[in-house]
BALO-907309 format. One line per 10 residues: for each residue y, x, z of C-alpha. Coordinates in steps of 0.5 Angstrom, whole numbers, padded with zeros to 4 digits. Example, Ala and Ser with C-alpha at 12.3 -4.5 7.8 and 13.67 -1.06 7.14 Angstrom:
BALO-907309
-0009/0025/0016 | -0002/0027/0014
end
This chain:
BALO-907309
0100/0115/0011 | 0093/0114/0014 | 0093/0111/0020 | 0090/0115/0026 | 0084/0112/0030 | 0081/0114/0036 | 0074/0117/0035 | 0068/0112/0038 | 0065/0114/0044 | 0058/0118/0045
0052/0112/0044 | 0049/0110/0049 | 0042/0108/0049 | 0041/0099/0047 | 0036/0098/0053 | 0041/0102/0059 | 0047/0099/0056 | 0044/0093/0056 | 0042/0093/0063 | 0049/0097/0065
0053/0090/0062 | 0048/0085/0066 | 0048/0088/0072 | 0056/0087/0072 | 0056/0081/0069 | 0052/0079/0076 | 0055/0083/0080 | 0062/0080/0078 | 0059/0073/0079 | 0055/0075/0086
0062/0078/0089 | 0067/0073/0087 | 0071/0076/0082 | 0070/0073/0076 | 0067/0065/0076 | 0060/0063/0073 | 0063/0059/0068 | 0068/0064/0067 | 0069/0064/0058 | 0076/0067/0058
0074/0070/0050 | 0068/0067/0049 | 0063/0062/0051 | 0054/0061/0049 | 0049/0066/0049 | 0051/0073/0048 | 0043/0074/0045 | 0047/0075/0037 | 0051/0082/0041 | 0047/0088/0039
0047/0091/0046 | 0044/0085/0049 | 0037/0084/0045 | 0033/0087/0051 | 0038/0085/0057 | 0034/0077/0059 | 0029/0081/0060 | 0031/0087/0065 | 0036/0083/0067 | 0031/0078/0070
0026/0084/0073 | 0032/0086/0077 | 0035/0078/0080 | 0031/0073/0077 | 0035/0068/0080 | 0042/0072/0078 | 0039/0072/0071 | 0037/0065/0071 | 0044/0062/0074 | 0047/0067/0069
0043/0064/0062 | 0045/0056/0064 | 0051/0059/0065 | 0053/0062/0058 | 0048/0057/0054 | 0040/0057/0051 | 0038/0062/0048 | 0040/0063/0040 | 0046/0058/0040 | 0052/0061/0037
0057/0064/0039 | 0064/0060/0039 | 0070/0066/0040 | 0076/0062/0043 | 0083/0062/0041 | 0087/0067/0045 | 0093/0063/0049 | 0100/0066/0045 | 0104/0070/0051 | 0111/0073/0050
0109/0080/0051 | 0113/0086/0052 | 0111/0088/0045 | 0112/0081/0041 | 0119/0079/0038 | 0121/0072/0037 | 0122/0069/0029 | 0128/0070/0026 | 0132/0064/0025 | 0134/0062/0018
0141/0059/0018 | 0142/0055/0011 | 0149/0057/0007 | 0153/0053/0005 | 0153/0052/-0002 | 0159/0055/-0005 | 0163/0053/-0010 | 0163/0056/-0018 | 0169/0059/-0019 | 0170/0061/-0027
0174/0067/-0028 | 0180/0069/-0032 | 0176/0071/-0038 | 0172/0065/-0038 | 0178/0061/-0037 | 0181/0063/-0043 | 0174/0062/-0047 | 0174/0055/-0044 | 0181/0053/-0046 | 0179/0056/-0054
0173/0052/-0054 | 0177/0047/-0053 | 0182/0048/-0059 | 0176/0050/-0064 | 0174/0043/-0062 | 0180/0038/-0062 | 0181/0036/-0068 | 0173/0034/-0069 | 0174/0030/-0061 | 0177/0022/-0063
0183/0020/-0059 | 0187/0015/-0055 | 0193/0011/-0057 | 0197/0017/-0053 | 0193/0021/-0058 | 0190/0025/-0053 | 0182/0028/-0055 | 0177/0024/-0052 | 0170/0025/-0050 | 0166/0031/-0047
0167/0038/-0048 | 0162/0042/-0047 | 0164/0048/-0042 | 0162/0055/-0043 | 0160/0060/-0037 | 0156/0067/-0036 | 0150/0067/-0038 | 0146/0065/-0031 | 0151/0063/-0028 | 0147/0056/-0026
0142/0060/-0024 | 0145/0063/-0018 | 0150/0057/-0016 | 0143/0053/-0014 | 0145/0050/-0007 | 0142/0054/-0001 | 0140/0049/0003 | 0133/0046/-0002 | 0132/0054/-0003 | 0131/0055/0004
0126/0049/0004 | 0122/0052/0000 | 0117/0059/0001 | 0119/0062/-0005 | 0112/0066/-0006 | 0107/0061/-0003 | 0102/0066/-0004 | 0102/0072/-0001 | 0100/0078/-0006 | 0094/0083/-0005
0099/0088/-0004 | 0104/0086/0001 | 0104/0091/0007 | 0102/0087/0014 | 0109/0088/0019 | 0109/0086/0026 | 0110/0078/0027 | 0106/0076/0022 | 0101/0070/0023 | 0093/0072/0021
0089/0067/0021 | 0081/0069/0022 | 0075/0065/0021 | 0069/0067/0023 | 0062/0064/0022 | 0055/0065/0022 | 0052/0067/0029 | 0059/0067/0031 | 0064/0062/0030 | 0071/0062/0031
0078/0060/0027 | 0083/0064/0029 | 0091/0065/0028 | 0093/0072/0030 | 0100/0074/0032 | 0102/0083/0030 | 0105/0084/0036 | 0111/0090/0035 | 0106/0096/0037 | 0102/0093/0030
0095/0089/0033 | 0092/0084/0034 | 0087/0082/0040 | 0081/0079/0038 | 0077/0076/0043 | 0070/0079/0044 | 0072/0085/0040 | 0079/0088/0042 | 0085/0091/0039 | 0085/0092/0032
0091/0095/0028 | 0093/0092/0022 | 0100/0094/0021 | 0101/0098/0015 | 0095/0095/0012 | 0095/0092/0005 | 0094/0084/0005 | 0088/0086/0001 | 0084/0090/0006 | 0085/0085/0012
0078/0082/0011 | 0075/0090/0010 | 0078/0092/0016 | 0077/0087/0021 | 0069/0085/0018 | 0068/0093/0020 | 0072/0091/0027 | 0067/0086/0029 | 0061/0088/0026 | 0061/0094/0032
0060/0088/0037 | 0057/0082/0033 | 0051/0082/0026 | 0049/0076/0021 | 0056/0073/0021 | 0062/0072/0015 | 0069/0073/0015 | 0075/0071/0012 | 0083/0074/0014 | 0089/0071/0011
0096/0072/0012 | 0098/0065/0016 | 0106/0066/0016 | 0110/0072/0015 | 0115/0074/0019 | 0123/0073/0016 | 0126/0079/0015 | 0133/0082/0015 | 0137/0086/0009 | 0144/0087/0007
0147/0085/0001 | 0153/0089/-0002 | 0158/0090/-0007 | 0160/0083/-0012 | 0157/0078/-0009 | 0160/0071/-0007 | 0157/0072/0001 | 0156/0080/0002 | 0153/0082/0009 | 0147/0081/0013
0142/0075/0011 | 0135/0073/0014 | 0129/0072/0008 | 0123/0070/0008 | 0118/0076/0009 | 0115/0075/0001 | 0122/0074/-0001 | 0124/0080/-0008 | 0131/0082/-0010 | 0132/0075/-0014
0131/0071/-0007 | 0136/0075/-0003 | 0141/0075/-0009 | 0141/0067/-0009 | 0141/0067/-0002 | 0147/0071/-0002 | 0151/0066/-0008 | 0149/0070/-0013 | 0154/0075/-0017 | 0161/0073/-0016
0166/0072/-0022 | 0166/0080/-0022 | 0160/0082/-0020 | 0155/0085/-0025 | 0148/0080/-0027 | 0144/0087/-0030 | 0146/0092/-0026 | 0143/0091/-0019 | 0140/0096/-0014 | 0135/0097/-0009
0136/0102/-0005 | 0130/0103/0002 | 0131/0109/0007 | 0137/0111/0003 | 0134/0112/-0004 | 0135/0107/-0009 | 0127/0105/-0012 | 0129/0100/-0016 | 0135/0097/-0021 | 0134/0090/-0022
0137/0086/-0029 | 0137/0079/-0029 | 0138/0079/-0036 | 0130/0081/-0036 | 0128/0074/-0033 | 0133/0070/-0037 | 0132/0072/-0043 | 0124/0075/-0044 | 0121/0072/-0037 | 0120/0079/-0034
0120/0080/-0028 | 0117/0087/-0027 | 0122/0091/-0024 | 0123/0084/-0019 | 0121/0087/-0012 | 0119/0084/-0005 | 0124/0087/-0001 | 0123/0090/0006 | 0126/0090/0012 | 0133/0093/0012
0133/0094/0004 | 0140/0095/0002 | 0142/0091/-0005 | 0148/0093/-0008 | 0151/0088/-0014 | 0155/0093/-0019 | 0161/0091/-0022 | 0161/0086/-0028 | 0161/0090/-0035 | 0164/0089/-0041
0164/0081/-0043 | 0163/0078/-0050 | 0163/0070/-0051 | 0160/0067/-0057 | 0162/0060/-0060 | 0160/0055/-0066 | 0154/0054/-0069 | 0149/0058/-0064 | 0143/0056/-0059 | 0147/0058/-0053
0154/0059/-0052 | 0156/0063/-0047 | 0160/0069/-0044 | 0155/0075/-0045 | 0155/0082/-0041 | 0153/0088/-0045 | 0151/0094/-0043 | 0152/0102/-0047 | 0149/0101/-0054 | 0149/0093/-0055
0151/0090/-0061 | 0153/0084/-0065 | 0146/0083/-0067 | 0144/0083/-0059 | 0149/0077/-0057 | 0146/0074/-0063 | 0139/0074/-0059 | 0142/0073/-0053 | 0145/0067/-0056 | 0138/0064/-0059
0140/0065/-0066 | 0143/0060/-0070 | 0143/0053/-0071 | 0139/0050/-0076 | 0145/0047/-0079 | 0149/0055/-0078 | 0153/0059/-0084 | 0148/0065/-0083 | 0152/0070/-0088 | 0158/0070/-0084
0162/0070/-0076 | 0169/0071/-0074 | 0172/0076/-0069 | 0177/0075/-0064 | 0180/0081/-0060 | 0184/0081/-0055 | 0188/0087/-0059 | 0189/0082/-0064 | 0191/0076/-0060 | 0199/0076/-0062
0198/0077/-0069 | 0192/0072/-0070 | 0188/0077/-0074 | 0182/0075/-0074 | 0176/0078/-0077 | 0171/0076/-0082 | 0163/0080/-0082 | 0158/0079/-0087 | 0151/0078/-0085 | 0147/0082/-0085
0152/0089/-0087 | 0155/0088/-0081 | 0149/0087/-0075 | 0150/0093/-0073 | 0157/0093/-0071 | 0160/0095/-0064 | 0163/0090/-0059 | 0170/0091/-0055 | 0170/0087/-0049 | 0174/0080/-0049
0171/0079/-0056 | 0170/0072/-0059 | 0165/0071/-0063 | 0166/0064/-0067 | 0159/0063/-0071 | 0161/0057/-0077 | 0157/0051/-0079 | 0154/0050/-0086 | 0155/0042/-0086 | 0162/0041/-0081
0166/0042/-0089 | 0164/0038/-0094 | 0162/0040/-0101 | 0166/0039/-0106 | 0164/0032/-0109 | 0162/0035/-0116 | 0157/0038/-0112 | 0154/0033/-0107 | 0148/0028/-0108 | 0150/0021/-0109
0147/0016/-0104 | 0149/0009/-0106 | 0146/0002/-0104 | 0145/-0003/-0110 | 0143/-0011/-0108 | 0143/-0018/-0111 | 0142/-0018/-0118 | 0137/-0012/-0119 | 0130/-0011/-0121 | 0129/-0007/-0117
0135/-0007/-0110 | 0134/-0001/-0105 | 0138/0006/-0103 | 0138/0011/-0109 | 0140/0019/-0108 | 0143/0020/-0115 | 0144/0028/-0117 | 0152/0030/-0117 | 0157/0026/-0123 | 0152/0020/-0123
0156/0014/-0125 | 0156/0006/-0124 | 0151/0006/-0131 | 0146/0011/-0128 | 0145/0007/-0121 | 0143/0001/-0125 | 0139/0004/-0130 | 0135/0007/-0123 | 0135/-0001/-0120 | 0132/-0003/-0126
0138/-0006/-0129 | 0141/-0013/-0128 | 0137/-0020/-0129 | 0139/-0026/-0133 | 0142/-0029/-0127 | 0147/-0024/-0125 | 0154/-0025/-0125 | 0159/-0018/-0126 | 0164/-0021/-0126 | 0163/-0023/-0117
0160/-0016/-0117 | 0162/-0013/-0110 | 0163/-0005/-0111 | 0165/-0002/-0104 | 0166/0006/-0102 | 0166/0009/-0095 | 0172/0013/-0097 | 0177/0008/-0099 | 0174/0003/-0093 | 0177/0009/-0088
0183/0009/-0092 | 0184/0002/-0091 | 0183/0001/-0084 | 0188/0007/-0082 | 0193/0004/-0087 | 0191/-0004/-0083 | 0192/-0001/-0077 | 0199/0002/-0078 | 0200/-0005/-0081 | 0198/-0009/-0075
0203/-0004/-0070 | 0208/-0005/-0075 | 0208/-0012/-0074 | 0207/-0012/-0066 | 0213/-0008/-0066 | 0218/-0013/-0070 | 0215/-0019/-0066 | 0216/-0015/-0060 | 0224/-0014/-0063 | 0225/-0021/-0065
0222/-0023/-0058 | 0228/-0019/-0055 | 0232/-0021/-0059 | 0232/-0029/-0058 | 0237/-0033/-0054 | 0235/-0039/-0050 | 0241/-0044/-0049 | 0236/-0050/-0046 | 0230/-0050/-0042 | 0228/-0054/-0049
0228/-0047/-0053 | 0225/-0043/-0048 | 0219/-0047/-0047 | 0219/-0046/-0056 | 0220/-0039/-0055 | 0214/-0038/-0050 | 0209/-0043/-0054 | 0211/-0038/-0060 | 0210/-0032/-0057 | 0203/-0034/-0054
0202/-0036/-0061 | 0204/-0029/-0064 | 0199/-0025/-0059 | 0193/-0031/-0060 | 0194/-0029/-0067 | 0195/-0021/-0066 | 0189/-0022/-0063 | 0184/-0024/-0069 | 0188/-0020/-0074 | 0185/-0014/-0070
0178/-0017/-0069 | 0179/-0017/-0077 | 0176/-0011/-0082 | 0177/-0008/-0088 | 0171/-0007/-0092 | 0173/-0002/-0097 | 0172/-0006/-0103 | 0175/-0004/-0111 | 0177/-0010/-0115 | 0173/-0009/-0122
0178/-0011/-0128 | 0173/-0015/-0131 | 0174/-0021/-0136 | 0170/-0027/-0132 | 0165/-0027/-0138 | 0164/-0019/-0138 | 0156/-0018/-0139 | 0157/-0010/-0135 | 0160/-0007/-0131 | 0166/-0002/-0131
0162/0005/-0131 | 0165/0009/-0126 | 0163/0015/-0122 | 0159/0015/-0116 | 0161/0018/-0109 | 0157/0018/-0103 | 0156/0012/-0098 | 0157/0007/-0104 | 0155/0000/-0105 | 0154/-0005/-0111
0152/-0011/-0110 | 0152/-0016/-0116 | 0151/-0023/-0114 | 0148/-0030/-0118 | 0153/-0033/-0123 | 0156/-0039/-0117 | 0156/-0046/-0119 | 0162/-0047/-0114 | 0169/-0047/-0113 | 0172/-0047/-0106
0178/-0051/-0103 | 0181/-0049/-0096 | 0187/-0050/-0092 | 0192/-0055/-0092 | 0189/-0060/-0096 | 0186/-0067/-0094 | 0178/-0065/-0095 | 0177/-0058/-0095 | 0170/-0055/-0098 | 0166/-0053/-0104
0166/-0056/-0111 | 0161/-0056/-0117 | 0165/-0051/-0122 | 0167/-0054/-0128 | 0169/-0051/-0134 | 0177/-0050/-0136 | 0179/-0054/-0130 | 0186/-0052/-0127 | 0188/-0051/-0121 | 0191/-0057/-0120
0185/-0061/-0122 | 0182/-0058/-0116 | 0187/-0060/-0112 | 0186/-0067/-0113 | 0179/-0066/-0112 | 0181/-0064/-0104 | 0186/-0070/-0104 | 0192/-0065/-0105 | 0196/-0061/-0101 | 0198/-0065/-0094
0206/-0067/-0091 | 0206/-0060/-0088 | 0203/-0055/-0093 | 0207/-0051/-0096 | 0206/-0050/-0104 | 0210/-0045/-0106 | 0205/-0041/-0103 | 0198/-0043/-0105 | 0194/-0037/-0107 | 0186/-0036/-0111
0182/-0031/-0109 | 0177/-0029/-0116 | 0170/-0028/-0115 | 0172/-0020/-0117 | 0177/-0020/-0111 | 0183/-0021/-0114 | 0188/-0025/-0112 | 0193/-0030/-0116 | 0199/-0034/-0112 | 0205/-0038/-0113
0210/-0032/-0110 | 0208/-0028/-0116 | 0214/-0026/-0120 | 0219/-0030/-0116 | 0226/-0029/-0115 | 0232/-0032/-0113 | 0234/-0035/-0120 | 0226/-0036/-0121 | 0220/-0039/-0118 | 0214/-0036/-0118
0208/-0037/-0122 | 0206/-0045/-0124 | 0199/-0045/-0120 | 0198/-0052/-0122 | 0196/-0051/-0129 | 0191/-0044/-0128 | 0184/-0044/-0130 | 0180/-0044/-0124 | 0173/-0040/-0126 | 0166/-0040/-0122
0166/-0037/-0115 | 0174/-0038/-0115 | 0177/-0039/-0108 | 0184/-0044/-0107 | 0188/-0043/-0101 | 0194/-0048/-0099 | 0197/-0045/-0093 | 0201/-0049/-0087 | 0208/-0049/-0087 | 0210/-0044/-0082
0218/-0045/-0080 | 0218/-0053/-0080 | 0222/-0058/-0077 | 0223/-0065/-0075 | 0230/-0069/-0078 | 0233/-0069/-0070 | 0232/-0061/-0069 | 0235/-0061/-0076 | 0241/-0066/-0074 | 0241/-0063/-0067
0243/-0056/-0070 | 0248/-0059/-0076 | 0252/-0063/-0070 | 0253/-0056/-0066 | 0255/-0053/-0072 | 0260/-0058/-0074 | 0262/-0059/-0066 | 0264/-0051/-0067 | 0267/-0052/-0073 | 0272/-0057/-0070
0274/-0054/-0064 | 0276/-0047/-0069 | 0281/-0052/-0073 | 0283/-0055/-0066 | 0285/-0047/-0064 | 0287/-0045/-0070 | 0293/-0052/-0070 | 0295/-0050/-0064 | 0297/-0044/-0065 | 0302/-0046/-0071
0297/-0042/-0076
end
């Protein structure tokens, strides 16, 4: 409503108020109430006041020296007017500033329902995690919440130290305890912070009191230029609010601290609901009350702000409002291949195509033509529905539903569909990475590098496949805990009957684990042995997979030589030499080699040994008359179980000192 203001009292004429005003100036002083260089509001010549322009003079007629006294006093004629700062008393009228006491942050705590999504998410994603030895999942599970909830969960304590509205807005109602700050400047200067006491004015020196409560922030300037321009001219201004004063609502229903609080004067309902930790676990995010004088004025959603940056029905709140938070909704989760997974509330009338907004769409990778859907109702049976998109959009949602959107590329194709990267190196014209349309061979691969040159070598040809290389390696470390296991068994089992085989046991086991050790740093490659002839001119023309690699290397001019022999290294290959021909050329295998079980590596990767077709009646595989090939590789191993003629002759005399002392009880007995 308009505020009432007193009428202005009859004019009186400029020359006769001025002479009245002078002549109690001078009165004042003559009697000793007020001091000379009395300037408890203002102090300079008051030449700029509109009732003084003729005063000097008539002043002057009446007591010279009284005038004169005076004139010294205030200053030369035409300075400016300095107003003073009023000194801030607690008077009946004021209030002091509420005391903003910072919560304690409060610890999320999920609900039931997000409880459940939360372990479903983790079981969706289980199979994809990698796992320990214990053959638990690891790595990070992403946690699904409500949407909003990190919003509201912000600690307390850095929101208080922040104005949450650091400028006020034009149409912010002016309120007792608010802070105005004035500046004045022209023929009268003065910087002014002005405190609205409870009756709604302030004092302002020279001028009076000015009623400002109820005032739009926006028309503080107005109002108090028109004040001043009844006592001052040829002057400008400038009002601002200085500090607003905090005030006090009441928050109710789900909210993690109902009651009383204490906000920031320019706070809206988005601050109070913070400070009151937000929605609890069953409170509502897009149904909250604003209710003033018993009338609600206003439903907030925070949705609004979340999801489309509006603000619009986010009012400032005024001292106490009421602000209910509802009861949560109807509750929907959403998981898989969208932009935001999360728990989504729904209000009467929302469907499938509004979570799906909600969730930002899908991702790019996203099966767009399908979801599935888990309901409750379902959940002992394990049906599960499967929806078309976009025919089925439009669809309703029951609360506790459980949405999973699919990836398009998590499934592999089916190989005959797939595009083929392969790696082709060595030997090529051409050598680089080629993407081969579905059903490309071998031949394809070399025709796109630009066939082989004439220093090509198809027999020592390396063909690796990703596939058969993740094959390998689980096959390679069962491998490898098998045989940990048999040595862990045959440690357990041994027997020491002198400190001698203890320490031999001991050095073996050390032995034993160095060599674990290096077996595990040891990776398969994926190689796939071609059965080729060493003077084959092409390569076998098999079909291509993706993550293949071909590389044919340079005919080698070497043969190698490695293990037990006396000169270890590499040789100049020479046609229709025999293994033992080699051999010789190393110096032969040494005292502790073991020959029965030489083994060559071919350049196509695979293997001959001396333990081939061997049996108990036969030997195997006489190596010593083999054809070695170029880039061939010999292998003499080291004797593993070997022993010297005192432990052999040790071993034989306790057998035979057994033996004797069984026919020694045997003819006691009389048998």
């Amino acid at each position: 409503m308009p505020i009432q203001r007193p009428p202005a009292p009859p004019a009186i004429p400029r020359s006769r108020a001025a002479l009245f005003s002078a002549a109690a100036l001078l009165l004042a002083v003559a009697s000793g109430l007020v001091p000379l260089s009395a300037r408890a509001q203002f102090s300079g010549n008051s030449g700029n006041d509109l009732t003084s322009s003729e005063a000097g003079a008539d002043v002057e007629r009446v007591n010279g020296q009284s005038a004169a006294a005076a004139a010294n006093g205030a200053g030369s004629a035409g300075a400016t007017t300095q107003l003073r700062q009023p000194q801030r008393s607690m008077r009946g009228g004021d209030q002091a500033e509420g005391r903003t006491v910072t919560a304690k942050p409060q610890r999320y705590e999920p609900s039931e329902f997000e409880r459940y999504v939360q372990e479903q998410a983790v079981a969706s994603q289980q199979p994809l995690l990698t796992q320990d030895e214990q053959g638990l999942p690891q790595g990070p599970v992403r946690p699904i919440r409500r949407f909003g909830a990190n919003l509201v969960t912000d600690d307390a304590q850095s929101y208080a130290a922040q104005d949450p509205l650091p400028v006020v807005p034009g149409d912010y109602i002016v309120r007792p305890g608010d802070v105005v700050n004035v500046t004045i400047w022209g023929t009268v200067d003065g910087d002014l912070q002005l405190t609205v006491d409870r009756a709604g004015r302030i004092s302002v020196p020279r001028v009076g009191a000015v009623t400002v409560a109820g005032l739009r922030s926006a028309d503080l300037a107005d109002e108090l230029s028109r004040r001043v321009g009844q006592t001052f001219r040829n002057f400008h201004l400038t009002a601002t609010l200085g500090q607003v004063r905090p005030i006090r609502v009441f928050v109710g229903g789900y909210v993690q601290r109902p009651g009383s609080i204490i906000v920031n004067g320019l706070s809206s309902v988005l601050h109070a609901i913070m400070r009151a930790g937000g929605p609890s676990a069953a409170g509502s995010f897009r149904d909250i009350h604003l209710r003033r004088g018993g009338k609600e004025v206003g439903v907030f959603d925070l949705y609004d702000l979340l999801l489309k940056g509006n603000r619009d029905t986010d009012q400032l709140v005024q001292p106490d409002d009421v602000l209910f938070v509802g009861a949560v909704g109807p509750q929907v989760a959403i998981l898989g291949s969208v932009n935001q997974p999360a728990i989504y509330e729904l209000k009467p009338g929302e469907t499938l195509d509004d979570v799906l907004h909600m969730a930002g769409g899908f991702t790019p990778l996203a099966d767009r033509s399908r979801v599935a859907i888990e309901r409750l109702v379902d959940r002992d049976t394990g049906k599960v529905i499967q929806l078309a998109l976009p025919a089925h959009q439009r669809d309703a949602l029951a609360t506790g539903d459980l949405i999973r959107a699919f990836s398009a590329a998590s499934a592999a194709l089916p190989q005959i569909r797939q595009n083929e990267h392969v790696r082709v190196e060595g030997e090529v014209l051409h050598p680089g990475d080629y993407i081969l349309p579905p059903g490309s061979r071998i031949s394809d691969a070399l025709r796109a590098a630009g066939g082989m040159t004439d220093a090509a070598y198809p027999f020592g040809t390396e063909f690796t496949r990703e596939s058969v290389r993740k094959v390998q390696q689980v096959n390679y470390d069962r491998a490898l805990r098998d045989f940990e296991t048999d040595m862990a068994k045959s440690q357990a089992n041994q027997r020491a009957t002198s400190a001698e085989e203890l320490n031999a046991q001991a050095a073996s086991a050390q032995s034993n684990a160095r060599l674990l050790e290096r077996l595990r740093q040891i990776k398969p490659t994926g190689r796939v042995v071609m059965q080729l002839s060493p003077n084959a001119t092409s390569l076998p023309d098999l079909a291509l997979e993706d993550g293949d690699s071909l590389s044919i290397p340079q005919r080698s001019s070497s043969v190698g030589i490695f293990g037990s022999v006396f000169n270890t290294g590499s040789f100049i290959y020479e046609p229709g030499h025999t293994t033992q021909q080699y051999l010789a050329l190393a110096g032969g295998p040494t005292r502790s080699a073991d020959k029965g079980s030489i083994f060559m590596i071919r350049a196509n990767g695979s293997v001959i040994s001396a333990q081939q077709g061997a049996s108990f009646w036969r030997s195997g595989n006489d190596l010593n008359g083999a054809t070695v090939e170029a880039g061939d590789t010999i292998f003499v191993p080291e004797e593993l179980n070997k022993s010297t003629f005192v432990q052999d002759a040790k071993d034989w005399t306790q057998i035979l000192y057994q033996f004797g002392l069984g026919l020694a009880g045997i003819k006691s007995l009389g048998l």
